[in-house]
C-alpha positions as CSV (number, residue, x, y, z in Angstrom):
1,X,12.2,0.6,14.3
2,X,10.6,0.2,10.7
3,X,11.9,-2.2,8.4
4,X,14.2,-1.5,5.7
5,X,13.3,-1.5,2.1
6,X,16.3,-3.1,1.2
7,X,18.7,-5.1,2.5
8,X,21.9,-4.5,2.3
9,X,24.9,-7.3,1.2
10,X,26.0,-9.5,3.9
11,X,28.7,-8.7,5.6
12,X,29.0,-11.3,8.5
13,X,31.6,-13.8,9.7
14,X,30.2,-17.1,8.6
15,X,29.3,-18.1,12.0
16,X,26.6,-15.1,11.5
17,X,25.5,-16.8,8.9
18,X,24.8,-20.3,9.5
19,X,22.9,-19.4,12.5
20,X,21.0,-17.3,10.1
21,X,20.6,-20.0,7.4
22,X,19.6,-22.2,10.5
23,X,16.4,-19.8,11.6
24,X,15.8,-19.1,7.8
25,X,15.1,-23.0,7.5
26,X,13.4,-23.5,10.5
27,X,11.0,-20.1,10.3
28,X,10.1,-21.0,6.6
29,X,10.5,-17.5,5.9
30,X,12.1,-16.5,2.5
31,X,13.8,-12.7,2.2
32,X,12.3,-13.1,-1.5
33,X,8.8,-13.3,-0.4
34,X,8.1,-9.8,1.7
35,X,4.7,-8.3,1.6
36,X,3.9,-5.0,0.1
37,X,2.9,-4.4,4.1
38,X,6.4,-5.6,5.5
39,X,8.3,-3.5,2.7
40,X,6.2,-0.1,3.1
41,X,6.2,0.1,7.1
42,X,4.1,-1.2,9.7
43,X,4.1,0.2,13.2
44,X,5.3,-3.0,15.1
45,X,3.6,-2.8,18.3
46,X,2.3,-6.3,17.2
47,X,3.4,-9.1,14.9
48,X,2.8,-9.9,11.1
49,X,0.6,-12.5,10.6
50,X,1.2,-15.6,9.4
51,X,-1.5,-15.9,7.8
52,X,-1.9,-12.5,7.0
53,X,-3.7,-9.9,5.2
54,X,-3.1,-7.0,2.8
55,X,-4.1,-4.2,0.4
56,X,-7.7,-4.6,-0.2
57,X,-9.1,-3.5,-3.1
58,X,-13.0,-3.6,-4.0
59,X,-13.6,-3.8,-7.8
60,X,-15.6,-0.5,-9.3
61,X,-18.9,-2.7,-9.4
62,X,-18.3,-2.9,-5.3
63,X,-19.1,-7.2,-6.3
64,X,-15.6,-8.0,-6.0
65,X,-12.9,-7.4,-3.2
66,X,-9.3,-8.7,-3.7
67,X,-6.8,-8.6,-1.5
68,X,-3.3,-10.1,-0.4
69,X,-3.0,-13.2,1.7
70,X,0.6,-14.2,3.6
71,X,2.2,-17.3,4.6
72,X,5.7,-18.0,6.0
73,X,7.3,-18.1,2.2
74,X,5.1,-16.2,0.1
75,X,2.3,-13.6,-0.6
76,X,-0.6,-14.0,-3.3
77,X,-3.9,-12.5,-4.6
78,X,-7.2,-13.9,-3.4
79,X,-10.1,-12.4,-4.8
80,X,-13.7,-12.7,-3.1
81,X,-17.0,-13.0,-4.8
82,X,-19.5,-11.6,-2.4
83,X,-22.8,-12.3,-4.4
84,X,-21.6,-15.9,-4.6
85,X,-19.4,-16.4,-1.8
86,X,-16.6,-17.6,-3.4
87,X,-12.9,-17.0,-3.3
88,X,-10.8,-17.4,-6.7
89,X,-7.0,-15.7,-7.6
90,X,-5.5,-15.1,-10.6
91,X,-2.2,-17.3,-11.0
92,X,1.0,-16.6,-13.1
93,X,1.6,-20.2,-16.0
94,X,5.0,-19.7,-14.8
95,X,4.3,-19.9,-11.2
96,X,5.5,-16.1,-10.5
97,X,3.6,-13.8,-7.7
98,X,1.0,-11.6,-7.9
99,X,-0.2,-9.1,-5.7
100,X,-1.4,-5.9,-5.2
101,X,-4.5,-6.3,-7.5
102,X,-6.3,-3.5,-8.1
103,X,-9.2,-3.1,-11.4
104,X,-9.3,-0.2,-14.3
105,X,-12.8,2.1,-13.6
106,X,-14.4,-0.1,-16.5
107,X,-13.0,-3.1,-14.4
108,X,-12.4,-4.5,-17.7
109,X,-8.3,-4.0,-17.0
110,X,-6.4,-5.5,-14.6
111,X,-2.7,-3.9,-13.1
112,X,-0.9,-5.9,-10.4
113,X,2.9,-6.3,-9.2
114,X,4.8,-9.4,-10.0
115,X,6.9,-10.1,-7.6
116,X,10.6,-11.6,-8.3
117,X,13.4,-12.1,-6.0
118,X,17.1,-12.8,-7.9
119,X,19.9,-13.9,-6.1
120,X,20.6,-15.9,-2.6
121,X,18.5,-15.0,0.7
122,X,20.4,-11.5,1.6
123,X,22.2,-10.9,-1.5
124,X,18.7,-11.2,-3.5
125,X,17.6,-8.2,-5.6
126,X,14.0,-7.5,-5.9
127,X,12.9,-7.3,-9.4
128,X,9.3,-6.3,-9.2
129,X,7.5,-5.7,-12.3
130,X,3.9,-3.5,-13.1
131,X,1.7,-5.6,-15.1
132,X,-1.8,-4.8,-17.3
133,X,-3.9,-6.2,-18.9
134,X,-7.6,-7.7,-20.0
135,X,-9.8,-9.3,-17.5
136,X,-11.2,-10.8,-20.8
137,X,-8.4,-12.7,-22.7
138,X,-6.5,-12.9,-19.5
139,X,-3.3,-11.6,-21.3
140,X,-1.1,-9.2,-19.7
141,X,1.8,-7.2,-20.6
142,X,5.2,-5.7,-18.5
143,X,4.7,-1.8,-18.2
144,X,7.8,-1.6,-15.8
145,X,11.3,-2.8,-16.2
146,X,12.5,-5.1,-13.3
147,X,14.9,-2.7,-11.4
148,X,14.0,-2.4,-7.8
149,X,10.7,-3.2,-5.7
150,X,7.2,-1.9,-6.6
151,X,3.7,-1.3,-5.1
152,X,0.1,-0.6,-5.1
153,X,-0.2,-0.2,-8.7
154,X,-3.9,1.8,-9.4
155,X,-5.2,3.3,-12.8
156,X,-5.6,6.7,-13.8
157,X,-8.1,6.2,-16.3
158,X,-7.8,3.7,-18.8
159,X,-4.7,4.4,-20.0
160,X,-2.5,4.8,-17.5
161,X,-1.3,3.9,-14.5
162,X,0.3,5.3,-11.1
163,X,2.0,3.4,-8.4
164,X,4.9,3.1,-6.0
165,X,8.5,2.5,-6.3
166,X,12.2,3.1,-5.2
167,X,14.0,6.2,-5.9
168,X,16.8,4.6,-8.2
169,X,19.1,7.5,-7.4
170,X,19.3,7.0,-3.4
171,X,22.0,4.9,-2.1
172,X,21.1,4.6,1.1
173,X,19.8,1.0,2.7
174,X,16.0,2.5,3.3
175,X,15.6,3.5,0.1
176,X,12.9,6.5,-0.4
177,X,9.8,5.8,-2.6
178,X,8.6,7.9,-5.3
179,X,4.8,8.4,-6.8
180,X,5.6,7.0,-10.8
181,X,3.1,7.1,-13.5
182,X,3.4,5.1,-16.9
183,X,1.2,4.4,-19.8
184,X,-0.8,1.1,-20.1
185,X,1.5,0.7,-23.6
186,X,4.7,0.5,-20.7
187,X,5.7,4.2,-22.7
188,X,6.6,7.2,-20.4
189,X,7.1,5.7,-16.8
190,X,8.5,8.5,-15.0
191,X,8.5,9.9,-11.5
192,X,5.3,12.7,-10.8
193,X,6.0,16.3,-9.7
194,X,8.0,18.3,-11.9
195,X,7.9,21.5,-9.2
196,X,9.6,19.0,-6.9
197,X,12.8,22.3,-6.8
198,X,10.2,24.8,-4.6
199,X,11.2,22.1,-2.1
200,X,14.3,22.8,0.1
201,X,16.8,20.1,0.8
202,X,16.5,19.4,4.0
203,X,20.4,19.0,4.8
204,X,21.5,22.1,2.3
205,X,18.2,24.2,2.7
206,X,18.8,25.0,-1.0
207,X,16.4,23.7,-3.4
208,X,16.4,20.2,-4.0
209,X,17.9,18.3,-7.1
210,X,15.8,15.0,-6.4
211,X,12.6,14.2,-7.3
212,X,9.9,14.6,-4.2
213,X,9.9,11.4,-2.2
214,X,7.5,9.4,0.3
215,X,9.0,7.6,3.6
216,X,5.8,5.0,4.0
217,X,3.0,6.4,1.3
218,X,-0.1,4.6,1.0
219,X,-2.2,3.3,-2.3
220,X,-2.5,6.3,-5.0
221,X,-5.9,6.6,-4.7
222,X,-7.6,8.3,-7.8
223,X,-10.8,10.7,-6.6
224,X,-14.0,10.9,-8.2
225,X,-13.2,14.3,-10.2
226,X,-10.8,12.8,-12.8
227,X,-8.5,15.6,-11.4
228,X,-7.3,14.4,-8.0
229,X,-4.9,11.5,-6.3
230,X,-5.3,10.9,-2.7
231,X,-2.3,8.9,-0.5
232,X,-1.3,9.0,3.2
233,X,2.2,9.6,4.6
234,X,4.1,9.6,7.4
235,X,6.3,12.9,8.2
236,X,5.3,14.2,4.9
237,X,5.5,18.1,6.5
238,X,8.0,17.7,8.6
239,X,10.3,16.3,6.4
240,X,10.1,18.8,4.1
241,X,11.8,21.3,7.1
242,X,15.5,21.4,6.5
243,X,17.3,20.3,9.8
244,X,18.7,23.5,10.4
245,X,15.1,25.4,10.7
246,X,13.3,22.3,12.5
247,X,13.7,24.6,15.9
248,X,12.4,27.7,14.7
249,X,8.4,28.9,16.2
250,X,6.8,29.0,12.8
251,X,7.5,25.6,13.2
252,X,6.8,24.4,16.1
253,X,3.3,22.8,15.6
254,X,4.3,20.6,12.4
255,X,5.2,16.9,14.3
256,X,6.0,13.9,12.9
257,X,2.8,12.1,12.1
258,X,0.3,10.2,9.7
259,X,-1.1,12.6,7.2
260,X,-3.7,12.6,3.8
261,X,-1.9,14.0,1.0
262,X,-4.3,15.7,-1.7
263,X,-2.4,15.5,-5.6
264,X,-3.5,17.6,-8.5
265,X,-2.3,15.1,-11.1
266,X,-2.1,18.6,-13.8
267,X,0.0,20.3,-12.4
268,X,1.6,17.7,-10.0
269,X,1.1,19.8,-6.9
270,X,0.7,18.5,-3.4
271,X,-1.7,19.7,-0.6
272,X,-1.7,18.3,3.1
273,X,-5.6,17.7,3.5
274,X,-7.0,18.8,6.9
275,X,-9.1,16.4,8.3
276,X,-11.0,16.7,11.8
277,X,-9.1,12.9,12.7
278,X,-6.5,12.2,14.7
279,X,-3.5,10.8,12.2
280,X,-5.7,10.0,9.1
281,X,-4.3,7.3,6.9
282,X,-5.3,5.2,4.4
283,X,-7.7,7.1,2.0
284,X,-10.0,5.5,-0.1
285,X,-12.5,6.9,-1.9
286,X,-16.3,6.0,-2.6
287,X,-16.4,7.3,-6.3
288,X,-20.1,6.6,-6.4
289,X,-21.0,8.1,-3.3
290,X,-18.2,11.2,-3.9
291,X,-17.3,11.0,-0.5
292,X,-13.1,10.2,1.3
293,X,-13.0,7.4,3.7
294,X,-10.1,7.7,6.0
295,X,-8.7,5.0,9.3
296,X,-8.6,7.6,12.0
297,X,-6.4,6.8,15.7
298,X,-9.1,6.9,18.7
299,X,-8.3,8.8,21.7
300,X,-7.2,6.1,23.6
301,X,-5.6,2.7,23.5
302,X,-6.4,-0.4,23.6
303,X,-5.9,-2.9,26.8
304,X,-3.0,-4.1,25.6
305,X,-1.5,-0.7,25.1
306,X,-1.7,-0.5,21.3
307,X,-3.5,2.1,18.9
308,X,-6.8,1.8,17.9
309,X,-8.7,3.1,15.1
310,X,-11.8,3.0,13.3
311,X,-13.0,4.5,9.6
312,X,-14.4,7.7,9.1
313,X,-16.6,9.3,6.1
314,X,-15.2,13.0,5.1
315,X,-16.8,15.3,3.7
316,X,-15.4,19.1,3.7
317,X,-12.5,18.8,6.4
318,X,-15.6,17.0,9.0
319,X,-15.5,13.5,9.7
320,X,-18.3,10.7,10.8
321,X,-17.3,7.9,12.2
322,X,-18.6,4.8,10.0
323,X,-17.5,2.2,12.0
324,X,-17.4,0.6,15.2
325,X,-14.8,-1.4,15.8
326,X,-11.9,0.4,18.1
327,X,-9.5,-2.1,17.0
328,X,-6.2,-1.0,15.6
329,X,-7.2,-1.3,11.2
330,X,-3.5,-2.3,9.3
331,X,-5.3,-1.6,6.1
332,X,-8.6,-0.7,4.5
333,X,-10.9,-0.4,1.3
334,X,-14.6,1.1,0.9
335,X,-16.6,0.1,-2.0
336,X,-18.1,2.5,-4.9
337,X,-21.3,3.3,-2.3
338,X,-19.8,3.7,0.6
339,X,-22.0,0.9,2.1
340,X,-19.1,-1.3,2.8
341,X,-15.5,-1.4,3.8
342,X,-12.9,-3.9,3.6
343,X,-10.5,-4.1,6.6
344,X,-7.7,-6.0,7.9
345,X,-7.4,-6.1,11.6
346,X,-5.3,-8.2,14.6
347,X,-6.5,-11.5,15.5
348,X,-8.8,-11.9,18.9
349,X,-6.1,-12.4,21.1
350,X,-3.8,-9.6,19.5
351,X,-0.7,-11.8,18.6
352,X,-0.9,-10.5,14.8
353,X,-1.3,-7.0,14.0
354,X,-2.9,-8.2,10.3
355,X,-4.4,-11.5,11.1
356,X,-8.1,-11.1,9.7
357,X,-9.9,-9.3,7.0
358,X,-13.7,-8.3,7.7
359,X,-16.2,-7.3,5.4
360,X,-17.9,-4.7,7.2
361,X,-21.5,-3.1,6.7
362,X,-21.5,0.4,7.6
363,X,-25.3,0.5,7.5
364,X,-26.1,-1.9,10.3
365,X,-22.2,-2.3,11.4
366,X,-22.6,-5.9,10.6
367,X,-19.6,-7.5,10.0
368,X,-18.2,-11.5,8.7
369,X,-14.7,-12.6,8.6
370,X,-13.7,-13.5,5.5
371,X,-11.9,-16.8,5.0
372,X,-10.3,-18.4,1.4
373,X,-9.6,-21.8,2.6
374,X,-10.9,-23.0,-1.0
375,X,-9.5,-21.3,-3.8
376,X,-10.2,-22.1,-7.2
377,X,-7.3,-20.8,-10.2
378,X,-7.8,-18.3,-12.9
379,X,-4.9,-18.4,-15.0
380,X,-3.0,-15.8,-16.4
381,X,-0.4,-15.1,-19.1
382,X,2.4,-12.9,-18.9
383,X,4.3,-11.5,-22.5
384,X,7.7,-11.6,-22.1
């Protein structure tokens, strides 16, 4: 079962809850502190980490990657130095959360989520917030306002800035997410695709009245055109069949599975990509090389029973495989050449599904673990 996105108000007997307060102490884990990667799905076929790994995100210059790192209470930013091995993260004054970093195409901006959970273990409300700012001055601004949980945050150009949020109009506990865009000024945040009415409810079959949602969408990842957004799903096509027509033979091929999602951000339409890969997800793009990198699902499983995957170079619907790893990838980021990719992947023994991240060398298929056991601070502040 995937997780929910939100939780909704307890509603046990107090016996219910003690024994949860009980495993809530003795786990360490807080409700506050989710990852981007427990709140967006993850096929649970093994654990999440403890230490675990998330989102990786190479700078523009390919001479930084940063990427999320998870303990029992909490997730933060790491950021690794390749040239000079060395891991540093940028840290809130006010001791708030950051994650999710990602760097403008000049890499002199930064945008990133801060995370904040108000309220009591289940009763908590997430109050996630998109931030930007200057890698110079370290001084960052709100674009967002607090309402509901956010995610991958990623720059269209300079000046703006896509990413990942709740539908504030659905009441149900899972709540759908939505591709947003808002200025780096925090003016005109709004929700893409206007021609989101050629779509049919799928419980009416009349055209819908709600803005065109995701179930578990990847990082907005903007192409090298200027024109272009690229993102994975899950069920995109299929659940955009009203239930009553699901049965019918035109279509009868369109399943329930991982797919690349092409988005022209002009005119906010939205092309399935067809891709020569078994359930394609995670795209990332090498903006130097102009060339998709997709995590691709091998024909066969692993001892264990699980998926395994490895990454793939795409180039007019055809795919290479770039590396050589038949493990199952969680996550994934190629730099601006192509000549490396960042990749979080189980542990040895398979007990967590996001346990390591590798820097891998797609030219030798080389690859080191990467490890932030000394950290060093780069201090941040906030406005407002």
């Amino acid at each position: 079962m995937k997780p929910s996105f939100r939780i909704a108000p307890w509603h046990r007997p107090l016996s219910a809850f003690l024994a949860l307060a009980l495993l809530l102490l003795f786990s360490g884990a807080g409700a506050g502190d989710k990852s981007a990667l427990e709140l967006f799905g993850a096929r649970k076929d093994m654990a999440l980490g403890s230490p675990g790994f998330s989102s990786p995100r190479f700078s523009p210059d390919g001479k930084l990657v940063a990427f999320d790192t998870c303990d029992k209470s909490k997730c933060e930013n790491v950021v690794y130095d390749i040239a000079n091995d060395r891991y540093f993260a940028y840290r809130d004054k006010q001791g708030r959360r950051i994650n999710n970093v990602s760097f403008s195409p000049s890499g002199k901006k930064l945008t990133f989520v801060m995370r904040v959970q108000r309220g009591f273990l289940w009763w908590g409300e997430p109050q996630d917030r998109i931030v930007v700012g200057s890698v110079q001055d370290m001084r960052f601004t709100f674009v967002t306002p607090p309402e509901g949980m956010k995610a991958y945050p990623e720059f269209w150009g300079e000046e703006a800035v896509l990413f990942i949020g709740e539908d504030p109009t659905d009441t149900g506990r899972r709540k759908s997410k939505l591709l947003y865009m808002v200025g780096v000024d925090g003016k005109a945040a709004r929700p893409l695709f206007k021609d989101f009415h050629k779509y049919k409810d799928v419980n009416t079959s009349l055209p819908r009245t709600r803005p065109l949602d995701f179930y578990e969408p990847s990082r907005p990842r903007p192409l090298w055109d200027g024109k272009h957004v690229v993102m994975s799903d899950y069920g995109f096509s299929k659940s955009r069949i009203p239930h009553a027509e699901r049965h019918d033979v035109k279509h009868k091929d369109v399943k329930y599975q991982y797919e690349v999602l092409r988005i022209l951000i002009s005119d906010e339409n939205v092309t399935p990509m067809p891709i020569a890969v078994t359930e394609p997800y995670k795209p990332a793009s090498a903006n130097a090389a102009k060339r998709l990198y997709v995590v691709g699902r091998l024909d066969r499983e692993s001892a264990g029973g699980s998926y395994v995957h490895d990454v793939f170079a795409v180039r007019d619907g055809k795919a290479e495989r770039v590396s050589r790893l038949a493990v199952y990838i969680f996550d994934m980021d190629v730099n601006p050449d192509g000549t490396f990719l960042a990749l979080v992947v189980p542990t040895p023994d398979r007990s967590f599904i996001n346990g390591r991240i590798l820097l891998y060398d797609t030219r030798n298929h080389n690859h080191r673990e990467l490890k932030p056991k000394a950290v060093s601070e780069l201090l941040v502040h906030i406005d407002g």
